[in-house]
C-alpha positions in Angstrom: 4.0 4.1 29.4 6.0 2.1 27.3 7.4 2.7 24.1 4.7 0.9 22.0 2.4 3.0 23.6 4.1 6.1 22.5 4.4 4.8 19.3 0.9 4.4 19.2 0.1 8.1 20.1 2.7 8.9 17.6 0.7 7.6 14.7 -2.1 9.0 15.6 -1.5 12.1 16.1 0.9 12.0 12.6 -2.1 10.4 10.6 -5.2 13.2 12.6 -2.1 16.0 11.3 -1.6 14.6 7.8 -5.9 14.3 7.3 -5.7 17.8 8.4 -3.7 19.0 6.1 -5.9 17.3 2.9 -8.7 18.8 4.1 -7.1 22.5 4.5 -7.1 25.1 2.5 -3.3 25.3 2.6 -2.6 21.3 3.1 1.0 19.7 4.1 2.6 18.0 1.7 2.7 14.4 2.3 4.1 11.3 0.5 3.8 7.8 0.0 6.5 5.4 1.4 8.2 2.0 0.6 8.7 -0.4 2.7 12.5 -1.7 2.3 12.3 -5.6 4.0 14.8 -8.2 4.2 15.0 -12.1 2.9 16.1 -11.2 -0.2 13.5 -10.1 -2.3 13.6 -7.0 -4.5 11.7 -4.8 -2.2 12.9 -1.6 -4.6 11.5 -3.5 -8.2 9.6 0.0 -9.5 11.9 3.0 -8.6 9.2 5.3 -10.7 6.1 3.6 -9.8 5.3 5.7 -6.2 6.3 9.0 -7.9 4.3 8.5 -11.1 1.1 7.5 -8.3 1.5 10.1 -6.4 1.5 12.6 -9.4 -1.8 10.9 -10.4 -3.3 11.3 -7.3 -1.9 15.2 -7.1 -3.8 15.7 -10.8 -6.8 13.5 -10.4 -8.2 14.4 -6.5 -6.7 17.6 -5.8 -3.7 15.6 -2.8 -0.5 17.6 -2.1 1.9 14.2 -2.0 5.6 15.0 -2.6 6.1 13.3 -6.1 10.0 12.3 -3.8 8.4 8.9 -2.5 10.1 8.2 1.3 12.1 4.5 1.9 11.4 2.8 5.1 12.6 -0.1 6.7 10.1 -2.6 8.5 11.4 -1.9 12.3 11.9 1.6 12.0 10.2 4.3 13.9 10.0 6.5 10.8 7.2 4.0 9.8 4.7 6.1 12.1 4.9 8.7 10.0 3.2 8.3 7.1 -0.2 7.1 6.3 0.1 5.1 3.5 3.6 2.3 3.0 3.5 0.3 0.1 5.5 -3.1 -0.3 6.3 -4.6 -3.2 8.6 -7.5 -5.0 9.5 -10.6 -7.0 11.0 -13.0 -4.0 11.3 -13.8 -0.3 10.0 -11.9 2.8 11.5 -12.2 6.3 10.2 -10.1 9.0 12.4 -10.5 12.4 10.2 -10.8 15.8 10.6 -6.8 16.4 9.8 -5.9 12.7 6.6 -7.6 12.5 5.8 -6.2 16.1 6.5 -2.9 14.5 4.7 -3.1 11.5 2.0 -4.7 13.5 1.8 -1.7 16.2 1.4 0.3 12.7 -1.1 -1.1 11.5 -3.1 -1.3 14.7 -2.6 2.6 15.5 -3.8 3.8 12.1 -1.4 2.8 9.3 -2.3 1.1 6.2 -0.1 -1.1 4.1 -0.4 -2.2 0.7 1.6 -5.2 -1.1 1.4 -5.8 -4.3 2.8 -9.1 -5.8 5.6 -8.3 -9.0 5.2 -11.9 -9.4 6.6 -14.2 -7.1 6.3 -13.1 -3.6 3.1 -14.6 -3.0 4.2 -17.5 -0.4 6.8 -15.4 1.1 4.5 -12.8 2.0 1.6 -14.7 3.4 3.8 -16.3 6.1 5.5 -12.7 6.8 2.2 -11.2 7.3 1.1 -14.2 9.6 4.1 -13.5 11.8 2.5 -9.8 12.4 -1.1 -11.2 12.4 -0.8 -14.4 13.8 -5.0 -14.6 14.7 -6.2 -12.9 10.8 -6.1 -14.6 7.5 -5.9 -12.9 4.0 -9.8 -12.8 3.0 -10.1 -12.0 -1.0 -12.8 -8.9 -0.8 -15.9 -8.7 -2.5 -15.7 -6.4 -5.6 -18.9 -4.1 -4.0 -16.1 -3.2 -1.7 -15.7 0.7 -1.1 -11.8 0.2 -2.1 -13.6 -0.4 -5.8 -15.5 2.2 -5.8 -14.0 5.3 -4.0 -12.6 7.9 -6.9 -13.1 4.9 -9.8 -15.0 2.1 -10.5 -13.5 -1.0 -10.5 -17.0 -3.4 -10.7 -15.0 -6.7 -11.3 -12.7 -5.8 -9.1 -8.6 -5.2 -9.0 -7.4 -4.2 -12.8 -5.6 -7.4 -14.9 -2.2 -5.5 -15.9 0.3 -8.0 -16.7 -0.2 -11.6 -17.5 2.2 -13.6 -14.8 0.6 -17.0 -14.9 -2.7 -16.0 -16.4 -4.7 -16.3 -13.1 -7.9 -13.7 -12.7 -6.5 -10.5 -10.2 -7.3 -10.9 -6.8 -7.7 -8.1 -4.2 -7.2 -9.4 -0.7 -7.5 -7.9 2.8 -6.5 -8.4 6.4 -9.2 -6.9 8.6 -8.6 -6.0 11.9 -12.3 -5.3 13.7 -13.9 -4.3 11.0 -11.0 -2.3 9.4 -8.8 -3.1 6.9 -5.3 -2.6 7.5 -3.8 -4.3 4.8 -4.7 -4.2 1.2 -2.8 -6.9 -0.8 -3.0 -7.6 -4.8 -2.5 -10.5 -6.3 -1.9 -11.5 -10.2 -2.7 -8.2 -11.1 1.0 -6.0 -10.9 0.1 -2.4 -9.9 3.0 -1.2 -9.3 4.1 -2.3 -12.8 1.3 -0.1 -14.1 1.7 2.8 -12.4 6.1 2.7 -13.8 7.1 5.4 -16.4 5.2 4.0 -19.8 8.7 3.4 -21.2 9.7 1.0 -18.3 7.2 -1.4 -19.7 5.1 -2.0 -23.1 1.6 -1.5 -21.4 -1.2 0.1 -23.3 -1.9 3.2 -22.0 -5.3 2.5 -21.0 -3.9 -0.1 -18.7 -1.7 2.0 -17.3 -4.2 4.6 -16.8 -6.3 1.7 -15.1 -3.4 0.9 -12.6 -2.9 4.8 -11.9 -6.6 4.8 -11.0 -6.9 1.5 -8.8 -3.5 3.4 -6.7 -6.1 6.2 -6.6 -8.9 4.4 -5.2 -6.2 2.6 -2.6 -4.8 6.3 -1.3 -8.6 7.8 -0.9 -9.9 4.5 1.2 -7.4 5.2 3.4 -8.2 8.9 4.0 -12.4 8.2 4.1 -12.4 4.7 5.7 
């Protein structure tokens, strides 16, 4: 057996352990991760924006997530053990040959990644994602999707928080027979709205609306 075999079983078995534990009466705390990349783009743009999600999620579905978000690099083992790894940033992507097998071995035992665009990383993170997913394209999904529609209604689709070039949000996917592994939103900033209100000069009600879509994101994961 070799080791991306075992990394295989490892996932599993983490992710059966971790849906265990939201269904219990006495569930494990979980949390959310980052995913720390190289190429120079500002992986770590929203420090508060996982915390403030996971608190949301904690209040709004009843989750036991550990508000103290987890920081993961793309090759590293510790990816396998969490369910959900969000990626973020403003510039450039590179993924080495072992990182994108890494992620991809992730992805295809169980894992979930979203990226969310700050503004900027569009390009870059298209052609890193090809490099783990040479054979799948990003396909923009249709807004009857359950991702829309698991704790909140979303019938238009992924929220419009900040302007950026004035572009309609997009909610993309890569889909890996018949499951989506990768959730990626464009033009709309999540991770912008879900940042402490004083970070940035949002409304509340589209900071609420943010909060919610990272809601909807965390339960697809757990029901698809």
């Amino acid at each position: 057996m070799n080791i991306m075999d075992l990394k295989k079983i490892s996932v599993v078995a983490g992710l059966l352990l971790l849906c265990m534990g939201v269904l219990s009466a006495q569930p494990a705390q979980m949390r959310l991760a980052l995913l720390k990349y190289h190429g120079g783009g500002d992986w770590y743009a929203n420090p508060t924006s996982l915390t403030n999600l996971a608190r949301f999620a904690n209040d709004k579905m009843n989750t036991h997530f550990n508000p103290d978000y987890a920081t993961v690099e793309v090759g590293s083992a510790d990816l396998f053990a969490y369910p959900v790894v969000h990626m973020t940033g403003h510039g450039n992507v590179v993924f080495s040959d072992d990182e994108a097998l890494n992620l991809r071995t992730y992805l295809l035992a169980g894992g979930f990644l979203h990226i969310d665009d700050n503004y900027g990383m569009d390009p870059y993170v298209r052609r890193a994602m090809k490099k783990v997913f040479p054979e799948l394209d990003f396909v923009e999904l249709p807004f009857d999707h359950p991702i829309y529609h698991e704790k909140f209604d979303f019938s238009n689709g992924p929220p419009k928080i900040h302007k950026h070039d004035g572009k309609p949000s997009q909610g993309f996917g890569l889909i890996y027979k018949g499951r989506l592994i990768c959730y990626y939103t464009y033009e709309t900033d999540l991770g912008d709205g879900w940042e402490d209100p004083d970070v940035h000069n949002d409304p509340e009600e589209k900071r609420v609306a943010a909060l919610k879509m990272g809601a909807n994101i965390i339960k697809f994961v757990f029901e698809q």
